[in-house]
mmCIF file as gemmi writes it, N, C-alpha and C atoms, coordinates in Angstrom:
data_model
loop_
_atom_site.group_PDB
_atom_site.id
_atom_site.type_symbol
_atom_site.label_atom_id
_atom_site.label_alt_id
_atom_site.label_comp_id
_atom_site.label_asym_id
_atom_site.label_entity_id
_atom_site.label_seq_id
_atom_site.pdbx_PDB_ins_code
_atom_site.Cartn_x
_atom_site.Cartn_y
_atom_site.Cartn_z
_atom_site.occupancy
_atom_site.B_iso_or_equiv
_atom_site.pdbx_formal_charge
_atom_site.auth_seq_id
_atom_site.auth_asym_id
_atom_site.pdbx_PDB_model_num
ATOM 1 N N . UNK Axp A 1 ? 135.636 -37.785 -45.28 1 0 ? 1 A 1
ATOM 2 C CA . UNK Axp A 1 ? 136.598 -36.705 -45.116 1 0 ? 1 A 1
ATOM 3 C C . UNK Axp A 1 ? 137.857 -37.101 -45.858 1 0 ? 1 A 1
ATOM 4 N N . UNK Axp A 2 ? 138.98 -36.516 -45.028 1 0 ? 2 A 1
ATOM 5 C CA . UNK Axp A 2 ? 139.949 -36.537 -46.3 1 0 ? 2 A 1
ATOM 6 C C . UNK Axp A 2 ? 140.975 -38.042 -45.105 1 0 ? 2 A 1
ATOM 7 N N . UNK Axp A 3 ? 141.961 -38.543 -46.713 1 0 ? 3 A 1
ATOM 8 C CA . UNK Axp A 3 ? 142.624 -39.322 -45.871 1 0 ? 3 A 1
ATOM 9 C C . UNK Axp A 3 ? 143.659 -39.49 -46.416 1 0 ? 3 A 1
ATOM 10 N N . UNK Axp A 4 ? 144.938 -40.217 -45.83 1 0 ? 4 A 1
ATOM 11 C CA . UNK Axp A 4 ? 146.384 -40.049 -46.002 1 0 ? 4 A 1
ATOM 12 C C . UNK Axp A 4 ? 146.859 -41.264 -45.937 1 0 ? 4 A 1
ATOM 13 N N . UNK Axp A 5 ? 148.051 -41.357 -47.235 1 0 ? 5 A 1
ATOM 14 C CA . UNK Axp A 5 ? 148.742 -42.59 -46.776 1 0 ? 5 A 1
ATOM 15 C C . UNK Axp A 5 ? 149.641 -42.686 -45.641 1 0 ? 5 A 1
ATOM 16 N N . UNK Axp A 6 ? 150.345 -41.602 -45.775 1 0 ? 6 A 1
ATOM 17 C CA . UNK Axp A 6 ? 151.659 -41.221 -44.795 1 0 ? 6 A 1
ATOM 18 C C . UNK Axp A 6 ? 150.458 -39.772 -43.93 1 0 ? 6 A 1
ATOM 19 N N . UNK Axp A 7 ? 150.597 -39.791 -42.661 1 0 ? 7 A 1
ATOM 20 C CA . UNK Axp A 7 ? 150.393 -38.722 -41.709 1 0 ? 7 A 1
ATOM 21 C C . UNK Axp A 7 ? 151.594 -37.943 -41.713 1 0 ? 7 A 1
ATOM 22 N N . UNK Axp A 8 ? 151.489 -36.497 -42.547 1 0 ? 8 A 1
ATOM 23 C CA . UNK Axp A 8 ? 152.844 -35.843 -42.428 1 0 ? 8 A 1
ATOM 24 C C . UNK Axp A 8 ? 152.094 -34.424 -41.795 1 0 ? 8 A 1
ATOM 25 N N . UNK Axp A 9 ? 153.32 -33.437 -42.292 1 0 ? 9 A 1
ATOM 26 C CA . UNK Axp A 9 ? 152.907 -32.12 -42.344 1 0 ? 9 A 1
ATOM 27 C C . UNK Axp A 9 ? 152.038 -31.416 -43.277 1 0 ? 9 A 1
ATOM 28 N N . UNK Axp A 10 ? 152.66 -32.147 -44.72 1 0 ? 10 A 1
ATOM 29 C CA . UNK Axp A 10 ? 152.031 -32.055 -45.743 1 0 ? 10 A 1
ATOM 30 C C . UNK Axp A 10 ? 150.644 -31.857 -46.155 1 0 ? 10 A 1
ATOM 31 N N . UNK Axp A 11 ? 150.77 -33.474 -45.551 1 0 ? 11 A 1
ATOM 32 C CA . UNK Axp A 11 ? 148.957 -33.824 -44.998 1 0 ? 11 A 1
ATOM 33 C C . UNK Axp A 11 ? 148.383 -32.863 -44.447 1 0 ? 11 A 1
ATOM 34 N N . UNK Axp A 12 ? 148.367 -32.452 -43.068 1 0 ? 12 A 1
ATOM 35 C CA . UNK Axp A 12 ? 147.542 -31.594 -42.518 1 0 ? 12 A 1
ATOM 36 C C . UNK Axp A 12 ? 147.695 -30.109 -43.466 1 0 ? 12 A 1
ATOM 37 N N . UNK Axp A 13 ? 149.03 -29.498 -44.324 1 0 ? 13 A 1
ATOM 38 C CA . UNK Axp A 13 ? 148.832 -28.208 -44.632 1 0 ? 13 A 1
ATOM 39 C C . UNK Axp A 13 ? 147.455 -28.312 -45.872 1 0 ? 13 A 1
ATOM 40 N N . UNK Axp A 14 ? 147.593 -29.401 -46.969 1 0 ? 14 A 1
ATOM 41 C CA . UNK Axp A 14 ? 146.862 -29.667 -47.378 1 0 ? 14 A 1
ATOM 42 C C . UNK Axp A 14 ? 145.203 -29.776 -47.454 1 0 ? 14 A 1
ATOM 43 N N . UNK Axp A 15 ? 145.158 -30.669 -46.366 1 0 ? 15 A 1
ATOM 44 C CA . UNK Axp A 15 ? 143.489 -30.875 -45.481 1 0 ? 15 A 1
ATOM 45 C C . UNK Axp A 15 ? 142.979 -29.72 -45.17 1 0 ? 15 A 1
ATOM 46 N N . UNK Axp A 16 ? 143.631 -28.728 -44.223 1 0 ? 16 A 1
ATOM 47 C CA . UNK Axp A 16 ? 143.34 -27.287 -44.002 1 0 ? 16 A 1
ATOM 48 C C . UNK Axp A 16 ? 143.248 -26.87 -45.199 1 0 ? 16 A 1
ATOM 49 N N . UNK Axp A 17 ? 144.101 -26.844 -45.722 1 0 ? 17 A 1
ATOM 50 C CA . UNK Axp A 17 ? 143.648 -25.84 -47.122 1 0 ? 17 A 1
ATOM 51 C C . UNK Axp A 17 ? 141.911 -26.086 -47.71 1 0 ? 17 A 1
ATOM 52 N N . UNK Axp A 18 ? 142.189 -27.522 -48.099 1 0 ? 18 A 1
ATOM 53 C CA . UNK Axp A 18 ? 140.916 -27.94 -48.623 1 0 ? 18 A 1
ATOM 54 C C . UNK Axp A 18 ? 139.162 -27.85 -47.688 1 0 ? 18 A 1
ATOM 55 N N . UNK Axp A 19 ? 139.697 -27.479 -46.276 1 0 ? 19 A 1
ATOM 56 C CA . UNK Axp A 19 ? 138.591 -27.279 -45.25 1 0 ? 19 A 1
ATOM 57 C C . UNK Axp A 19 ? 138.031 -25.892 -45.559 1 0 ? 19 A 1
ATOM 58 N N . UNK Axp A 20 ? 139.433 -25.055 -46.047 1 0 ? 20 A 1
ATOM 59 C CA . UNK Axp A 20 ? 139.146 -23.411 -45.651 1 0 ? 20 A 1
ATOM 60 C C . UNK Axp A 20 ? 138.657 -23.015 -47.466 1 0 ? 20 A 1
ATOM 61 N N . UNK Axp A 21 ? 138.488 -23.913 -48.121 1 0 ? 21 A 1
ATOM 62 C CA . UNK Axp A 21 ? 138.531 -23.585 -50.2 1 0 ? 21 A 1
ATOM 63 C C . UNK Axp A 21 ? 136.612 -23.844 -49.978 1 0 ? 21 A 1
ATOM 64 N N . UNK Axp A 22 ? 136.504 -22.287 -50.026 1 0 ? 22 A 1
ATOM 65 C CA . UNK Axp A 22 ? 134.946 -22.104 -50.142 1 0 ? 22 A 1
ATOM 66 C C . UNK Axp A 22 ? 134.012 -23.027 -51.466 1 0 ? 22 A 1
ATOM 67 N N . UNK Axp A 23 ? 134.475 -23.556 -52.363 1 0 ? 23 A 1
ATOM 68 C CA . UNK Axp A 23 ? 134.609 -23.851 -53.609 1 0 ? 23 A 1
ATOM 69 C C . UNK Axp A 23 ? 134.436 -25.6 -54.025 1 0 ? 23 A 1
ATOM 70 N N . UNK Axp A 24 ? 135.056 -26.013 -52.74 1 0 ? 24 A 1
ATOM 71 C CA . UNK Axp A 24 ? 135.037 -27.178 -52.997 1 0 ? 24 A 1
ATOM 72 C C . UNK Axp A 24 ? 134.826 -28.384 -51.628 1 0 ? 24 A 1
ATOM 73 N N . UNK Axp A 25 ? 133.673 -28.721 -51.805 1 0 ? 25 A 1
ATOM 74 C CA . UNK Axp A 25 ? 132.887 -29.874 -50.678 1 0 ? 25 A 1
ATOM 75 C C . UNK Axp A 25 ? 134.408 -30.748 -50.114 1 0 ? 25 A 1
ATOM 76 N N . UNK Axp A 26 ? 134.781 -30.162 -49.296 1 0 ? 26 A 1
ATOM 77 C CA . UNK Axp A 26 ? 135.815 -31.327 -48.813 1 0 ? 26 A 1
ATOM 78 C C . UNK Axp A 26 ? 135.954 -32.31 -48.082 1 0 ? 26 A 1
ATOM 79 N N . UNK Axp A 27 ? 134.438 -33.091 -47.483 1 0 ? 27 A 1
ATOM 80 C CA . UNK Axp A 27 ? 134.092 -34.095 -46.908 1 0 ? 27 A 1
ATOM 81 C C . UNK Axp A 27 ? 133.881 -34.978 -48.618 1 0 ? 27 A 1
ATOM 82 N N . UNK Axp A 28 ? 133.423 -34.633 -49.787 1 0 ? 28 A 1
ATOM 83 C CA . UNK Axp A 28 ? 133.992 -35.558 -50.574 1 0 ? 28 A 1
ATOM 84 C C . UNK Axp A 28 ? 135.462 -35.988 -51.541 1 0 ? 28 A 1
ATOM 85 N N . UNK Axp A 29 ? 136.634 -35.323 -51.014 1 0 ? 29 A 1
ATOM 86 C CA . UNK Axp A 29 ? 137.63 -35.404 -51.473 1 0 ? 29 A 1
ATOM 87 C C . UNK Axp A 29 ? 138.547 -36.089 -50.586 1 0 ? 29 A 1
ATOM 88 N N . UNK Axp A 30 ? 139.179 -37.234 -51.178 1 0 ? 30 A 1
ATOM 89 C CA . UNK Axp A 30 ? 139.94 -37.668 -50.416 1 0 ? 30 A 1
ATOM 90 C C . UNK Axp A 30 ? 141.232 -37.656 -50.554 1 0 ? 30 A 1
ATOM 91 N N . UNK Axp A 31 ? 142.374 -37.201 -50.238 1 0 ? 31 A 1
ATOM 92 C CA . UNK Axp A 31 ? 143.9 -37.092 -50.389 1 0 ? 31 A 1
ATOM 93 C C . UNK Axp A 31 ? 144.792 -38.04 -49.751 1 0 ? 31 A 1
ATOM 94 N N . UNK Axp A 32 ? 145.931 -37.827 -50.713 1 0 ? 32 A 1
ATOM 95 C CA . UNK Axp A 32 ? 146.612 -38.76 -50.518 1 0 ? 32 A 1
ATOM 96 C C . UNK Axp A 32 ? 148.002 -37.892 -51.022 1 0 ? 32 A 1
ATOM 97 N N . UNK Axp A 33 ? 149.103 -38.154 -49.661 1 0 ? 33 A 1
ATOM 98 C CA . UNK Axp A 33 ? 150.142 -36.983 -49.549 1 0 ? 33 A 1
ATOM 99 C C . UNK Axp A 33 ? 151.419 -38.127 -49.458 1 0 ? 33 A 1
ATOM 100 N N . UNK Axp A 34 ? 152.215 -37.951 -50.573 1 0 ? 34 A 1
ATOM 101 C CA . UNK Axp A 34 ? 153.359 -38.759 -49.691 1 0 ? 34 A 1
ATOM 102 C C . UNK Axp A 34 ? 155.016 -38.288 -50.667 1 0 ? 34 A 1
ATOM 103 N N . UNK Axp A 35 ? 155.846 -37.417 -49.675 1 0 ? 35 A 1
ATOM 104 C CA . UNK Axp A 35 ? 156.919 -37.197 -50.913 1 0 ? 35 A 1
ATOM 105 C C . UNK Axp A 35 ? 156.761 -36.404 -51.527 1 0 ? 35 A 1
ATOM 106 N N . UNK Axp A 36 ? 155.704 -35.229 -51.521 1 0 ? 36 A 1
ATOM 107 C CA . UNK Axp A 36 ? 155.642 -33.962 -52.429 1 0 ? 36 A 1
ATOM 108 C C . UNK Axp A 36 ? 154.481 -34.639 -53.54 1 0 ? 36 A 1
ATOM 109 N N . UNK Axp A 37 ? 154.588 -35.5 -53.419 1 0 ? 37 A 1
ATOM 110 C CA . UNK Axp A 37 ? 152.797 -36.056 -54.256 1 0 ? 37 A 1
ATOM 111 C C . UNK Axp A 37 ? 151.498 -36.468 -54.025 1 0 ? 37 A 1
ATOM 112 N N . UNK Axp A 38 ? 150.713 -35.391 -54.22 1 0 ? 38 A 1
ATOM 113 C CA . UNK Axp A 38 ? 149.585 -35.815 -53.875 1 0 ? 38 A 1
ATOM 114 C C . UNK Axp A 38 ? 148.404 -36.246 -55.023 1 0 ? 38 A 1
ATOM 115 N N . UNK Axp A 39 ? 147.598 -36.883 -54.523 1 0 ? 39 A 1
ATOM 116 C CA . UNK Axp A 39 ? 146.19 -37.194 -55.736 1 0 ? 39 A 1
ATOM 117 C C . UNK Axp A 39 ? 144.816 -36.974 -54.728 1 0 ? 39 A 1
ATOM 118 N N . UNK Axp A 40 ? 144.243 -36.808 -55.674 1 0 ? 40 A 1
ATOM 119 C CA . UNK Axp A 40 ? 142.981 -35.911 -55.095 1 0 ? 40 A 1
ATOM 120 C C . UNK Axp A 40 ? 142.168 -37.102 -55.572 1 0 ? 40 A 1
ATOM 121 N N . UNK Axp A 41 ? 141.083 -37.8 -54.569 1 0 ? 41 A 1
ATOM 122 C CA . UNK Axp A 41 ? 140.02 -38.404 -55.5 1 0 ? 41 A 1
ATOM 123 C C . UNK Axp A 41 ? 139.568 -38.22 -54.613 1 0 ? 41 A 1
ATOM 124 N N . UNK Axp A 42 ? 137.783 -38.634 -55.581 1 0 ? 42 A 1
ATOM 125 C CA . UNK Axp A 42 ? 136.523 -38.134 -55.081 1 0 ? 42 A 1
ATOM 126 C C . UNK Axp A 42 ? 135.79 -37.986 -56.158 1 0 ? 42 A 1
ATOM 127 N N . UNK Axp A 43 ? 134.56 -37.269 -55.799 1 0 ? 43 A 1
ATOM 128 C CA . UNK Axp A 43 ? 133.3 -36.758 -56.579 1 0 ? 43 A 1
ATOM 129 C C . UNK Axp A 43 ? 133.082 -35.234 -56.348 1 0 ? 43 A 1
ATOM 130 N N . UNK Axp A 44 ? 133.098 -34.487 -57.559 1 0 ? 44 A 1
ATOM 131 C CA . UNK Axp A 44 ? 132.867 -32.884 -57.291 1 0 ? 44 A 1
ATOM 132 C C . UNK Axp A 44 ? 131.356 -33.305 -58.163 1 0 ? 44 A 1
ATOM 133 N N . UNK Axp A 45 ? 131.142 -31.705 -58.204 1 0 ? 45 A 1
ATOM 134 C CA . UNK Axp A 45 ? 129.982 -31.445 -58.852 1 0 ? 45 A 1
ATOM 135 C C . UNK Axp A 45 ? 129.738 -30.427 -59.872 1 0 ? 45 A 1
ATOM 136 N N . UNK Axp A 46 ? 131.124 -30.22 -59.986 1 0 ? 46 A 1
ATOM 137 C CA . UNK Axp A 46 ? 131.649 -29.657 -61.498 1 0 ? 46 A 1
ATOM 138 C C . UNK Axp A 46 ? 133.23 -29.287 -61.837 1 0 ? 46 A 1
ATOM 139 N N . UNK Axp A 47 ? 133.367 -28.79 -63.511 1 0 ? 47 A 1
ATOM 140 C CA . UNK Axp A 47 ? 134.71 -28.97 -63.131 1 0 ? 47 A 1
ATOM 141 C C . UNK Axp A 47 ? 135.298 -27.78 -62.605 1 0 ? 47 A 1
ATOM 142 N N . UNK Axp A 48 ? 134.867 -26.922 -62.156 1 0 ? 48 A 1
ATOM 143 C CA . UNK Axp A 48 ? 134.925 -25.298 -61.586 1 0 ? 48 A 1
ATOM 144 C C . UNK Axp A 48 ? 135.366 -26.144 -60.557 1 0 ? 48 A 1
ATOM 145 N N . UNK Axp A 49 ? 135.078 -26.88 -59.559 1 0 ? 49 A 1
ATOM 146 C CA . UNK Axp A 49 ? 135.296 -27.334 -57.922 1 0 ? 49 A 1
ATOM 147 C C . UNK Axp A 49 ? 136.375 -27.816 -58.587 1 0 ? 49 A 1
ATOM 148 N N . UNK Axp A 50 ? 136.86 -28.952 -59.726 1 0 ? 50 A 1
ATOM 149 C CA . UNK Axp A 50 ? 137.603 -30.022 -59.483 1 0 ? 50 A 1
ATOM 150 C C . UNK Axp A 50 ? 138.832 -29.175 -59.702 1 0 ? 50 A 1
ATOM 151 N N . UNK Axp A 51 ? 139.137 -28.139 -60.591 1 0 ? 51 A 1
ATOM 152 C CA . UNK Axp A 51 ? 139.536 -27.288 -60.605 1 0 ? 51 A 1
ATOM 153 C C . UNK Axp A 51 ? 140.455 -26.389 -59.8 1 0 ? 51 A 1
ATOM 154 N N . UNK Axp A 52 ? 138.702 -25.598 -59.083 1 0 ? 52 A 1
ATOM 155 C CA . UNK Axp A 52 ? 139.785 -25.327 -57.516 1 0 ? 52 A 1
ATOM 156 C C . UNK Axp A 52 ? 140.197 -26.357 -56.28 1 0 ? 52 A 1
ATOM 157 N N . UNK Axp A 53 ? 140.043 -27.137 -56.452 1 0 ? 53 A 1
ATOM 158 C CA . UNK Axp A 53 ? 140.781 -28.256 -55.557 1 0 ? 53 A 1
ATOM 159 C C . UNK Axp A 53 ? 142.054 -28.137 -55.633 1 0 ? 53 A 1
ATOM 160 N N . UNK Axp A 54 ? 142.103 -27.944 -57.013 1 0 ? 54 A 1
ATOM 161 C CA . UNK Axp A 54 ? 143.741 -28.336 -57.799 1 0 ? 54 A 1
ATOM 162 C C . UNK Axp A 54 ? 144.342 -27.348 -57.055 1 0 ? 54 A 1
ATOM 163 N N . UNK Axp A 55 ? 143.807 -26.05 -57.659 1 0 ? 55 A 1
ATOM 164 C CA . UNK Axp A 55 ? 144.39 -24.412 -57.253 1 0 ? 55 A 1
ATOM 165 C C . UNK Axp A 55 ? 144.744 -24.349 -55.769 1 0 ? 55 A 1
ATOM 166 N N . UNK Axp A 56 ? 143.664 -24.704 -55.073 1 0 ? 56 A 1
ATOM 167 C CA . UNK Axp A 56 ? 144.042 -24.524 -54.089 1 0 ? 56 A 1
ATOM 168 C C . UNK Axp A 56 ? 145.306 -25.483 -52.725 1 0 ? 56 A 1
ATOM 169 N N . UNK Axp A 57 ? 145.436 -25.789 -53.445 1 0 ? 57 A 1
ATOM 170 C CA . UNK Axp A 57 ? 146.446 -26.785 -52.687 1 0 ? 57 A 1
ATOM 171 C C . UNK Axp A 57 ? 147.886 -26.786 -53.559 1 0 ? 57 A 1
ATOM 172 N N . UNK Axp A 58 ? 147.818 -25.982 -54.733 1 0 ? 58 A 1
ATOM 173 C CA . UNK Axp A 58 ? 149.204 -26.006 -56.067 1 0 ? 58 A 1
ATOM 174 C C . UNK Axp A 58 ? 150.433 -25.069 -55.034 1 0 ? 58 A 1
ATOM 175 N N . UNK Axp A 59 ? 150.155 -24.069 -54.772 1 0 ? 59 A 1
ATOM 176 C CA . UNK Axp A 59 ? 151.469 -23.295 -53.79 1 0 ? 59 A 1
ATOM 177 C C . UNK Axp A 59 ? 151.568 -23.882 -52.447 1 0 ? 59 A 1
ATOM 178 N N . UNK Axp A 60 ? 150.637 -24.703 -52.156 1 0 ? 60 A 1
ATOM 179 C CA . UNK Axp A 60 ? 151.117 -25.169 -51.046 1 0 ? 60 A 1
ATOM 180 C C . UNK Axp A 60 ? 152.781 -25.608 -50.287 1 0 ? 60 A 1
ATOM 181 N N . UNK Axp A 61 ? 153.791 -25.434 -50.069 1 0 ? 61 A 1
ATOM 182 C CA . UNK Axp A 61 ? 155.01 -25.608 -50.063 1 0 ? 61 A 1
ATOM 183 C C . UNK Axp A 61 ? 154.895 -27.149 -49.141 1 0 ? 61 A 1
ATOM 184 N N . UNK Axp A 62 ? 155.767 -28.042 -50.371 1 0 ? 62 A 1
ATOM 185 C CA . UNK Axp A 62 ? 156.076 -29.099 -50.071 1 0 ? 62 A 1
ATOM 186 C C . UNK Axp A 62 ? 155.191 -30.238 -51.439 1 0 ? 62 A 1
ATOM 187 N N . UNK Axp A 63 ? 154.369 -29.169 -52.116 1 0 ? 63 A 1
ATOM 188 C CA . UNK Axp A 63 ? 153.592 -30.154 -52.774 1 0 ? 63 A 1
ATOM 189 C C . UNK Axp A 63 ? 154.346 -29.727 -54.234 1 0 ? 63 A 1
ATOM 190 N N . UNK Axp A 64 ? 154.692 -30.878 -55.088 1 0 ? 64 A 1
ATOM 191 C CA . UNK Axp A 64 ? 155.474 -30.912 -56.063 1 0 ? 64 A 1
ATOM 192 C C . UNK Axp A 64 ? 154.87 -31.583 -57.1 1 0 ? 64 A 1
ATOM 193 N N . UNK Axp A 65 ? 154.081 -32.762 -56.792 1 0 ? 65 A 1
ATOM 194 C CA . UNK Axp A 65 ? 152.858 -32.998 -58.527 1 0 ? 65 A 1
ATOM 195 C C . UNK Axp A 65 ? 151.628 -32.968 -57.777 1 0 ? 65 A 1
ATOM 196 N N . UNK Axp A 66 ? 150.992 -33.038 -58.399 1 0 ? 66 A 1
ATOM 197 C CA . UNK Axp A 66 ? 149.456 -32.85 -58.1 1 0 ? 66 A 1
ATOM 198 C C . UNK Axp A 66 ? 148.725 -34.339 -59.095 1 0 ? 66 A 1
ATOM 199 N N . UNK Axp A 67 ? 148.545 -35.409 -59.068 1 0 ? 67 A 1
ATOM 200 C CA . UNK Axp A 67 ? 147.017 -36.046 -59.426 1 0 ? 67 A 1
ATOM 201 C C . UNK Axp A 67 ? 145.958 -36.024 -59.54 1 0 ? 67 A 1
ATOM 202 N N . UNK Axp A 68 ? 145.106 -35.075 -60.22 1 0 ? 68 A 1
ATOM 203 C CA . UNK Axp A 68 ? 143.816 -34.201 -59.942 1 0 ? 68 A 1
ATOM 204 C C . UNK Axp A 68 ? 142.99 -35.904 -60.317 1 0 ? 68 A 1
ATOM 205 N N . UNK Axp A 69 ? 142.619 -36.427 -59.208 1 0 ? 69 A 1
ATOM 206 C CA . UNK Axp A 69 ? 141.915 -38.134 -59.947 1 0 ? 69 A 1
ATOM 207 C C . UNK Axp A 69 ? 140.553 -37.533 -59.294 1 0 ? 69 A 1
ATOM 208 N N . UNK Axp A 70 ? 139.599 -36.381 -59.077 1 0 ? 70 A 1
ATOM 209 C CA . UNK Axp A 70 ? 138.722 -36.059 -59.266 1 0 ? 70 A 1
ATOM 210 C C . UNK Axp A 70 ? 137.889 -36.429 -60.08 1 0 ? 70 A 1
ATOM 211 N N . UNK Axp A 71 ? 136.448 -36.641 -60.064 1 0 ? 71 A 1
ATOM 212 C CA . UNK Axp A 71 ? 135.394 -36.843 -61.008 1 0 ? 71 A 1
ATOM 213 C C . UNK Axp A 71 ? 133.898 -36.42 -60.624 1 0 ? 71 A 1
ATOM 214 N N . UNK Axp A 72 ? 133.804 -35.56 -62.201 1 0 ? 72 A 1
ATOM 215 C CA . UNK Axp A 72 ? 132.782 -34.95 -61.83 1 0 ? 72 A 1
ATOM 216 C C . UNK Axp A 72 ? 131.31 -35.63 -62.106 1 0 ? 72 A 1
ATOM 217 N N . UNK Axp A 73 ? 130.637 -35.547 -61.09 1 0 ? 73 A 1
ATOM 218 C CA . UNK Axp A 73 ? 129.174 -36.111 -61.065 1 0 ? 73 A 1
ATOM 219 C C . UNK Axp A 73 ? 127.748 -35.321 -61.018 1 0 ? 73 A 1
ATOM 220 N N . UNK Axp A 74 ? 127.48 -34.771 -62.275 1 0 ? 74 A 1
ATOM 221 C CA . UNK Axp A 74 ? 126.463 -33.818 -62.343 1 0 ? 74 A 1
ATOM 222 C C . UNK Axp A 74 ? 124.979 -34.136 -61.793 1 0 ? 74 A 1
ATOM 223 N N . UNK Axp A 75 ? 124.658 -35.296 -61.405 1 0 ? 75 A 1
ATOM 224 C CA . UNK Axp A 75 ? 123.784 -36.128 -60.259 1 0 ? 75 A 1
ATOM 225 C C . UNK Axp A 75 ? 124.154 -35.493 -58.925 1 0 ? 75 A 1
């Protein structure tokens, strides 16, 4: 599942997001929220998911860069 350096608000608006993103397996993405920066790693299964990972968590309020450290594994 997903995991955090810092336990904020952030964190959880984030995690929800990524629970409710039809698009993208979010038991393999793991996050990392701290300060308005987050990075995404993990394994998608294309770059359409790695993609909307990004999307879906970009308006999130409070999130200010994004690290898309996603990788896609067509296996």
């Amino acid at each position: 599942m997903s995991t955090a350096i810092i336990s904020s608000p952030l964190f959880e608006r984030i995690h929800d997001a990524m629970l409710a993103n039809p698009y993208v397996p979010g038991r393999q993405v793991h996050i990392e929220a701290n300060e308005g920066r987050v990075v995404l790693k993990g394994n998608v299964r294309s770059f359409f998911q790695k993609q909307m990972a990004q999307e879906g968590i970009r308006r999130i309020d409070g999130v200010e860069m994004i690290d898309n450290l996603l990788e896609v594994n067509w296996t």
